[in-house]
C-alpha positions as CSV (number, residue, x, y, z in Angstrom):
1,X,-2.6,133.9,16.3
2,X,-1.2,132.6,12.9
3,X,2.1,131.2,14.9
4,X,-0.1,129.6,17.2
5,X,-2.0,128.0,14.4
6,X,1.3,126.5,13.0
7,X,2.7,125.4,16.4
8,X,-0.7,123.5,17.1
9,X,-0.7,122.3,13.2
10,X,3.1,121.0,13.6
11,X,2.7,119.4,16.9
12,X,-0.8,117.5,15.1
13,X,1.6,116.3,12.5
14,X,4.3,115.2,14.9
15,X,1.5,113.3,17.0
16,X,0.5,111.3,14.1
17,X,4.1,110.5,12.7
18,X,4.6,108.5,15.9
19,X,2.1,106.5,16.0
20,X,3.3,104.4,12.4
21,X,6.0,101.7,13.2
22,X,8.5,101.1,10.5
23,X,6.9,99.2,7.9
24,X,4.4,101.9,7.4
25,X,7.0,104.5,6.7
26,X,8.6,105.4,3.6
27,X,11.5,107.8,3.8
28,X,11.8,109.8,0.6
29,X,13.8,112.7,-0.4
30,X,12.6,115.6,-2.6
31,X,14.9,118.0,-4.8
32,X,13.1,120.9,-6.1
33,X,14.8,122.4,-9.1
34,X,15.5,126.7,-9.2
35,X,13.1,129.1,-8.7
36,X,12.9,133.1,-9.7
37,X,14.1,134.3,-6.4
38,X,18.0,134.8,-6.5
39,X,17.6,132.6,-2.8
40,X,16.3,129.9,-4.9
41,X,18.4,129.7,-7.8
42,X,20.4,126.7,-6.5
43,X,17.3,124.6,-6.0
44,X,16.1,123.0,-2.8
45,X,15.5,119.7,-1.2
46,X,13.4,118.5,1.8
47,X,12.9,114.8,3.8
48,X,9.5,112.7,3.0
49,X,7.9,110.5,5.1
50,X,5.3,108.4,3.5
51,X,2.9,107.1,6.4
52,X,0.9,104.6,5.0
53,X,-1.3,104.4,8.5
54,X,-2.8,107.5,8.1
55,X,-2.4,108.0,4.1
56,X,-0.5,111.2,4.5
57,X,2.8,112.4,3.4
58,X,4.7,114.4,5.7
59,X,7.6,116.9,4.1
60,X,9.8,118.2,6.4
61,X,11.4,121.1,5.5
62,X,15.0,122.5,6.8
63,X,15.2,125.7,4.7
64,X,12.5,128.1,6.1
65,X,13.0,131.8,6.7
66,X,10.5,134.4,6.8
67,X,10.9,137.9,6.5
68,X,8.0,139.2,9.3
69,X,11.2,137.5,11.5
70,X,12.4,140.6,14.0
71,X,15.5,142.4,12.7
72,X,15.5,139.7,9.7
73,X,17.2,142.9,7.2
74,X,19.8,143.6,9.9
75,X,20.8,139.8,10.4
76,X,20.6,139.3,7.2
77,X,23.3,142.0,6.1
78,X,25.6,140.6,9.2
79,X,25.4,137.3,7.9
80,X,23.6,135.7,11.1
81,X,20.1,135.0,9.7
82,X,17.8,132.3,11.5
83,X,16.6,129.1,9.7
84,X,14.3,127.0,10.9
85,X,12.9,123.6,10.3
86,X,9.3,123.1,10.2
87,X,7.1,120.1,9.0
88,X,4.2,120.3,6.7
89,X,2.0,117.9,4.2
90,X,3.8,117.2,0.9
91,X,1.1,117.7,-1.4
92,X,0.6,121.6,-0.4
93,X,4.0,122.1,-1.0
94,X,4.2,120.3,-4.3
95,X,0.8,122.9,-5.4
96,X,3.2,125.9,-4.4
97,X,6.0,124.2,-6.5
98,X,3.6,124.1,-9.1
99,X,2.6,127.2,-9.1
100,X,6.4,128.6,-9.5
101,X,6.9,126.6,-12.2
102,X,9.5,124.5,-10.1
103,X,10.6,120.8,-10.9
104,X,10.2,118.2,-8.3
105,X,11.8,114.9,-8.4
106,X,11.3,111.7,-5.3
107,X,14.0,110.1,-4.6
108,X,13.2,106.4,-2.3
109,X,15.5,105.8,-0.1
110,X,16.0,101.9,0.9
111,X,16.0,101.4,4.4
112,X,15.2,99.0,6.8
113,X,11.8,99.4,8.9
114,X,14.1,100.1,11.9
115,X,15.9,103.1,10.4
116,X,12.7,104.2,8.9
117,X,11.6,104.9,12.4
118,X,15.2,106.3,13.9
119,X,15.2,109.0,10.3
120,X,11.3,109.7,11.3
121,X,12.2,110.5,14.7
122,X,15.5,112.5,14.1
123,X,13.2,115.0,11.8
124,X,10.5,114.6,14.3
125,X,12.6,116.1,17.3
126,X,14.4,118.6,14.7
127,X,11.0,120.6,14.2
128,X,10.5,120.6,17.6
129,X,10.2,124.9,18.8
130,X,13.4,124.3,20.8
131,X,15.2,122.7,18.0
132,X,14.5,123.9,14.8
133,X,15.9,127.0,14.3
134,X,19.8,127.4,13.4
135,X,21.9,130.2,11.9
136,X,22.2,129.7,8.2
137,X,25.3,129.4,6.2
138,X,25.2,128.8,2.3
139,X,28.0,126.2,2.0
140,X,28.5,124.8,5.3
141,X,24.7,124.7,6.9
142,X,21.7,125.3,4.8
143,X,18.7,122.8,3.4
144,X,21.2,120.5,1.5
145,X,24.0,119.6,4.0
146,X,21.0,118.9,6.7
147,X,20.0,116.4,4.4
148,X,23.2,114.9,3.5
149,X,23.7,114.5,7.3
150,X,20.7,112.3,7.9
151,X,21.7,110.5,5.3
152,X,24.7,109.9,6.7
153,X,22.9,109.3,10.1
154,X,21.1,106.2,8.4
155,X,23.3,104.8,6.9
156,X,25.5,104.7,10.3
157,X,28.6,107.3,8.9
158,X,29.0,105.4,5.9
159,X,28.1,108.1,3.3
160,X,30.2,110.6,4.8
161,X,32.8,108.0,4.9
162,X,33.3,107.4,1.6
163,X,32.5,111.0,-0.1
164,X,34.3,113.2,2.8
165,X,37.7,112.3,1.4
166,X,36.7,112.4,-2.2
167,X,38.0,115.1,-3.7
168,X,35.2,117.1,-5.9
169,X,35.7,118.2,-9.4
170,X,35.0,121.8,-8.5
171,X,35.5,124.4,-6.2
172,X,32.4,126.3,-4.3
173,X,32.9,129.0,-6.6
174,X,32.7,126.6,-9.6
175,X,29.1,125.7,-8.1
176,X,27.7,129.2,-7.6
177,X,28.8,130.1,-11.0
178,X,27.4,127.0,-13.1
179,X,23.5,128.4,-11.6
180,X,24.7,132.3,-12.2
181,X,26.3,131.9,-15.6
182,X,23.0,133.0,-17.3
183,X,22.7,136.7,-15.4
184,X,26.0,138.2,-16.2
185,X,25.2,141.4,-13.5
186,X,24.6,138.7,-11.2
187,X,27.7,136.8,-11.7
188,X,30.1,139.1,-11.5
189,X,28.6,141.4,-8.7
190,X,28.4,137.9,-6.3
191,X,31.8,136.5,-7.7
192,X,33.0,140.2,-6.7
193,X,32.2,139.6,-2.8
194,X,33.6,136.4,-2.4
195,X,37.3,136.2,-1.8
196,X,39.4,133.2,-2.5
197,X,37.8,131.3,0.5
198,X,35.7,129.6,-2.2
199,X,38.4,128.7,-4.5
200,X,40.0,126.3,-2.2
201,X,39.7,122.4,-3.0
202,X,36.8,120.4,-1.6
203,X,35.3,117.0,-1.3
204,X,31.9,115.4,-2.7
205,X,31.1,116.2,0.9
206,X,30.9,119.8,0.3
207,X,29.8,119.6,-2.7
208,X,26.7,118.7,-1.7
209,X,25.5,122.1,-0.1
210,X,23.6,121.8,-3.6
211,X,20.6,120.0,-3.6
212,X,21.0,118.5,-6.8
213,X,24.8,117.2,-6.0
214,X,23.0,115.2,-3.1
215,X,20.6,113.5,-5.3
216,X,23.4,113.0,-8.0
217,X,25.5,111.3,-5.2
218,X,22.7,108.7,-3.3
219,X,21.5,107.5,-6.5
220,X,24.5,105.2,-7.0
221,X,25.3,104.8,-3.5
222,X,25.4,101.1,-1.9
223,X,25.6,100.3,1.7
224,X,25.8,98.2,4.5
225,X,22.3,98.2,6.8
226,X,21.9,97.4,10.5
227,X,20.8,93.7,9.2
228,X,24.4,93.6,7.7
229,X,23.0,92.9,4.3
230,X,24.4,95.1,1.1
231,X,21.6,97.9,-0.1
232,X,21.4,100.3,-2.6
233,X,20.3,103.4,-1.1
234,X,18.1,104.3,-4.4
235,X,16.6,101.5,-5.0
236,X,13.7,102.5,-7.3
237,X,13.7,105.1,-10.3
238,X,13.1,108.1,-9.1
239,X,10.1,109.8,-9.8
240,X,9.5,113.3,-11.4
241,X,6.3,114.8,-9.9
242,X,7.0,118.0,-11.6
243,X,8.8,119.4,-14.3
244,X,9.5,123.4,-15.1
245,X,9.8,125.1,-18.3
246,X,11.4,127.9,-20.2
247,X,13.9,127.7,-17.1
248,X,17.6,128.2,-17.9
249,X,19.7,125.4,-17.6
250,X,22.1,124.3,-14.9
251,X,25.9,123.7,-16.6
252,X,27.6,120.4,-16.2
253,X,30.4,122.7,-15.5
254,X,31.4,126.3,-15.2
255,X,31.1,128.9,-18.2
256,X,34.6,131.2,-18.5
257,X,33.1,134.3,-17.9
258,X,36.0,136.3,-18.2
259,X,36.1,137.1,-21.8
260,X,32.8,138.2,-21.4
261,X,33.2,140.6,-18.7
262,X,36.5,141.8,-21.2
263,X,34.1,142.4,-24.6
264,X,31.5,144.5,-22.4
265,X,34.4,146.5,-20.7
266,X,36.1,147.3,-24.3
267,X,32.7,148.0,-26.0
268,X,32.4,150.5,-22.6
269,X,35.6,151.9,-23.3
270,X,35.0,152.5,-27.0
271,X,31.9,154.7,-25.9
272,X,33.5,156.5,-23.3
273,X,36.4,156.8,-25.5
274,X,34.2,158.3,-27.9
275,X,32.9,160.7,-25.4
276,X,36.5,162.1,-25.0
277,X,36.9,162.3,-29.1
278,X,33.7,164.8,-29.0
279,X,35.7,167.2,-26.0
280,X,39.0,167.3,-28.1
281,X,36.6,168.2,-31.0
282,X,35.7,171.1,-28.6
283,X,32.0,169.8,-28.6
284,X,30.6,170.8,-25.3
285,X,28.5,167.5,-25.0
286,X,31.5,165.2,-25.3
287,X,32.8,166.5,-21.7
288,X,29.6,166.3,-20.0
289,X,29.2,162.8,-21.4
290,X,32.4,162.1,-20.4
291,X,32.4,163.1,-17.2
292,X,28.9,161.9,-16.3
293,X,30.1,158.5,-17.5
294,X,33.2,158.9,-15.2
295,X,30.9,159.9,-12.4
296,X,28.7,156.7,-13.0
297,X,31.4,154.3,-13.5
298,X,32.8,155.5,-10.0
299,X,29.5,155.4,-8.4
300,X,29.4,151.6,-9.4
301,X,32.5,150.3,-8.5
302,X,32.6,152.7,-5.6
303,X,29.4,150.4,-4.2
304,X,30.9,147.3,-4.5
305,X,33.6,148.8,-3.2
306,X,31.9,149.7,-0.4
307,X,29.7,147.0,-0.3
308,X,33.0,144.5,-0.1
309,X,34.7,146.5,2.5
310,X,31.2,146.3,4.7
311,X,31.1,142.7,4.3
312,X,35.2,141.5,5.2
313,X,35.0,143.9,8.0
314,X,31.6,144.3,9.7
315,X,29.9,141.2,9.3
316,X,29.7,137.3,9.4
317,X,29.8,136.4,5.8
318,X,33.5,134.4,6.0
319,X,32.9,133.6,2.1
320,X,33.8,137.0,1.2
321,X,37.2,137.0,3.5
322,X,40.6,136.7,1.7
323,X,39.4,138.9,-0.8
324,X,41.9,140.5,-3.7
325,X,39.4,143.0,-4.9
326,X,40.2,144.8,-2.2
327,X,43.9,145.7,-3.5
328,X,42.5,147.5,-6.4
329,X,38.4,148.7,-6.1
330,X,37.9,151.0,-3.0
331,X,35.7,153.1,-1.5
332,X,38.0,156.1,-2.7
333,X,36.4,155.4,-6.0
334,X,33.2,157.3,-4.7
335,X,35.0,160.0,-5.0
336,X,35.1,160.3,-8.5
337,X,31.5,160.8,-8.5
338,X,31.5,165.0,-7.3
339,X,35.4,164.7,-9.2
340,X,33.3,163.9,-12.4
341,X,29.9,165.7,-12.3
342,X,32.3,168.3,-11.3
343,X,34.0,167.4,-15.1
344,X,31.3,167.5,-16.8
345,X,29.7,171.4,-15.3
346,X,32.8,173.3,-15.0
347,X,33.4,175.7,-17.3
348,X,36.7,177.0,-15.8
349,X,39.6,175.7,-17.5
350,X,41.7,175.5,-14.3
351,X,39.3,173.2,-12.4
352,X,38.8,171.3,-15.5
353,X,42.5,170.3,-15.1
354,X,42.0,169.8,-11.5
355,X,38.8,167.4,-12.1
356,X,40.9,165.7,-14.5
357,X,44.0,165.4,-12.2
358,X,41.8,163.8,-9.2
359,X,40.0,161.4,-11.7
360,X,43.4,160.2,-13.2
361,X,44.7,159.8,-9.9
362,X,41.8,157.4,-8.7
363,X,41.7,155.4,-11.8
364,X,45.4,154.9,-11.9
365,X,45.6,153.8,-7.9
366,X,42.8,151.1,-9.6
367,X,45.0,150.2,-12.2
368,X,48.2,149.7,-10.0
369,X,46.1,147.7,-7.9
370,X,44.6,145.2,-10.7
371,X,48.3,144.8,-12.1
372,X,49.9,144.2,-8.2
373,X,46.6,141.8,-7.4
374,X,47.6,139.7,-10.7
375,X,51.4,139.5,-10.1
376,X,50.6,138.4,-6.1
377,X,48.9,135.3,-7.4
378,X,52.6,134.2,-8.5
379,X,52.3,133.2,-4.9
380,X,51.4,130.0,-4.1
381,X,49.3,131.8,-0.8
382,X,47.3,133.8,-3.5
383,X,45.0,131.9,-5.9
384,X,41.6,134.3,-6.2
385,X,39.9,133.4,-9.2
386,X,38.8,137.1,-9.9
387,X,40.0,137.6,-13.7
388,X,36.5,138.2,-14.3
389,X,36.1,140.9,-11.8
390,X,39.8,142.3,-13.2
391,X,38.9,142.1,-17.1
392,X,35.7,144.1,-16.1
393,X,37.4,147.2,-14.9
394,X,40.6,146.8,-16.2
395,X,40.1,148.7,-20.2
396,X,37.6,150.7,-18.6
397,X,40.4,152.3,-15.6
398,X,43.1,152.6,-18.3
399,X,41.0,154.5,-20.4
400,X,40.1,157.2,-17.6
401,X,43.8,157.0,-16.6
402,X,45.7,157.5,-19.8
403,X,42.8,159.4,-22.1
404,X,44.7,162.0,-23.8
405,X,42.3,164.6,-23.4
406,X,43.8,167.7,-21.3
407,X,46.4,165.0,-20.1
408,X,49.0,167.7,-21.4
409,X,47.5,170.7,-19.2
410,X,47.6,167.9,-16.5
411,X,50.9,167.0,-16.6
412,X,52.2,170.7,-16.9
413,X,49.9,171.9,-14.0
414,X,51.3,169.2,-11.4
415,X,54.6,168.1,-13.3
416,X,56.5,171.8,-14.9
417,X,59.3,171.1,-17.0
418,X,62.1,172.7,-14.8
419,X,64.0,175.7,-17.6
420,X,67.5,175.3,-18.2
């Protein structure tokens, strides 16, 4: 009964949009700044049309998902989740924004009474049942770029003209990581599952699968109407119907995270290193902490691992292809888990060795792998930006790999010095 409700409320809308001709229309667009949500830390955007015949505002909205949608967990993993248009009235929206302490700023486009009507009627037929829905992509289809295209649709190509061959100052991964920099578990663990796809030049064009590159690009965009006469598309100040607080900033341009990711590995390894001081000791609680922290440390990367391998093999995502990660953190690493809990409970010297022979093994495959990842990218077909992801596990794989700690019994167990 509730869709029903919104069909019937959507197709009221709709009839009242089309009874205003173009001077009574005002085509705005709204940028909404990040919300809590990680789905909403890069902001959103939506299409406004002001209808001064009936004294209503109409916000059309292309980024609508809902989780009641059937199999919406299972799409959602394979990368083929549904997105729909829909159309409601601006001020409700603008109460929720409020409410989730979420900026809002109006941007008025200039544009003749005749493309007035043509934008009105493009969103018009977009919310339509049999048009609105479309599979989502985050850089190539979402909220953002469906904007940018009607933009480009009234201004007859011309935006897309002159910002599809401009090439942007960044890179898509430079994007996702000026809105992640703040949430370093965050950052790396998305930067982790997305292979060098992302790290490919693009234009202003693409950059504008952020909502807030759009609005950065119309404001000083000029163009050439249907009349022939010379507009600016932003013709007024734009107008800031909310503001947020206490939200963390957006960067002008991308922290270094890798020295970072470096200082909390080390300051890791010093503790797990410390661990391994207390079993030399011969203090019983050093082993179990060291091998617990083995066991953890494998269960971690082991996810991702697995996680990663999931994603490149099983599933739609294409932003996570080409990924290097794979060369070095594997699902094999989830072995290390029984290999260290079995560490830390043993009791038998023999199997102590044995443990410690497996985990060395595992750790040292990783290592291999981070040093052969980093000399491929002397290739020019190579150029994953994942020092970040490398600097995280690289002190922390060396340590469980060359920790002198029973590497001796190890070493005489597996490699005998042959007698003369």
């Amino acid at each position: 009964m509730t869709k029903k409700i919104a069909v019937f409320f959507i197709f009221l809308i709709i009839g009242a949009c089309l009874f205003a001709d173009g001077d009574e229309l005002t085509i705005k667009v709204a940028v909404v700044g990040p919300g809590d949500e990680l789905y909403f830390w890069w902001g959103h955007i939506a299409l406004v049309v002001d209808d001064a015949s009936t004294g209503q505002s109409y916000f059309f909205d292309y980024g609508l998902f809902s989780f009641d949608q059937e199999n919406f967990f299972l799409n959602f993993a394979l990368g083929r989740l549904l997105y729909s248009c829909g159309v409601s009235l601006s001020e409700s929206n603008y109460r929720i924004y409020k409410n989730t302490n979420r900026s809002v700023v109006i941007y008025t486009l200039d544009l003749p009474p005749e493309t007035r009507v043509k934008v009105r009627d493009f969103a018009v037929e977009n919310v339509k049942p049999e048009n609105r829905d479309y599979f989502y992509h985050h850089f190539n289809d979402n909220c953002s770029t469906r904007i940018r295209d009607i933009i480009d649709f009234a201004t007859d190509g011309q935006f897309g003209e002159k910002y599809k061959n401009e090439i942007s100052r960044f890179t898509f991964r430079d994007h996702v990581r000026r809105h992640t920099w703040y949430s370093p578990t965050v950052d790396w663990f998305l930067n982790f599952l997305m292979g060098q796809v992302i790290d490919r030049p693009i234009t202003v064009w693409d950059d504008m699968f952020l909502p807030s590159e759009v609005s950065k690009w119309i404001e000083d965009f000029y163009y050439i109407d249907i009349n022939g006469e010379r507009r600016k598309l932003v013709s007024e100040e734009p107008t800031i119907v909310l503001t947020s607080e206490g939200r963390p900033v957006v960067l002008d341009k991308p922290r270094t995270q890798w020295p970072y990711e470096l200082f909390f590995s080390l300051v890791l390894s010093v503790i797990f290193g410390f661990f391994f001081f207390l079993q030399a000791r011969k203090i019983r609680a050093g082993k179990i902490l060291a091998g617990i922290s083995m066991s953890i440390t494998s269960l971690f990367f082991g996810f991702s691992a697995v996680m990663l391998y999931f994603l490149v093999f099983f599933t739609n995502h294409d932003y996570t292809f080409q990924n290097m990660n794979m060369i070095y953190c594997t699902p094999l690493l989830l072995a290390g888990v029984p290999f260290g809990i079995g560490y830390a409970i043993t009791k038998k010297q023999d199997k102590l060795v044995k443990y410690g022979a497996l985990l060395r093994l595992l750790w040292f495959l990783t290592v291999l792998g981070i040093f052969i990842s980093m000399l491929l990218k002397l290739l020019p077909w190579f150029y994953h930006k994942n020092l970040t992801d490398q600097m995280l596990m690289l002190p922390i794989a060396l340590l469980f790999t060359f920790q002198p700690v029973g590497l001796k019994d190890v070493l005489n167990k597996y490699f005998p010095k042959k007698k003369t």
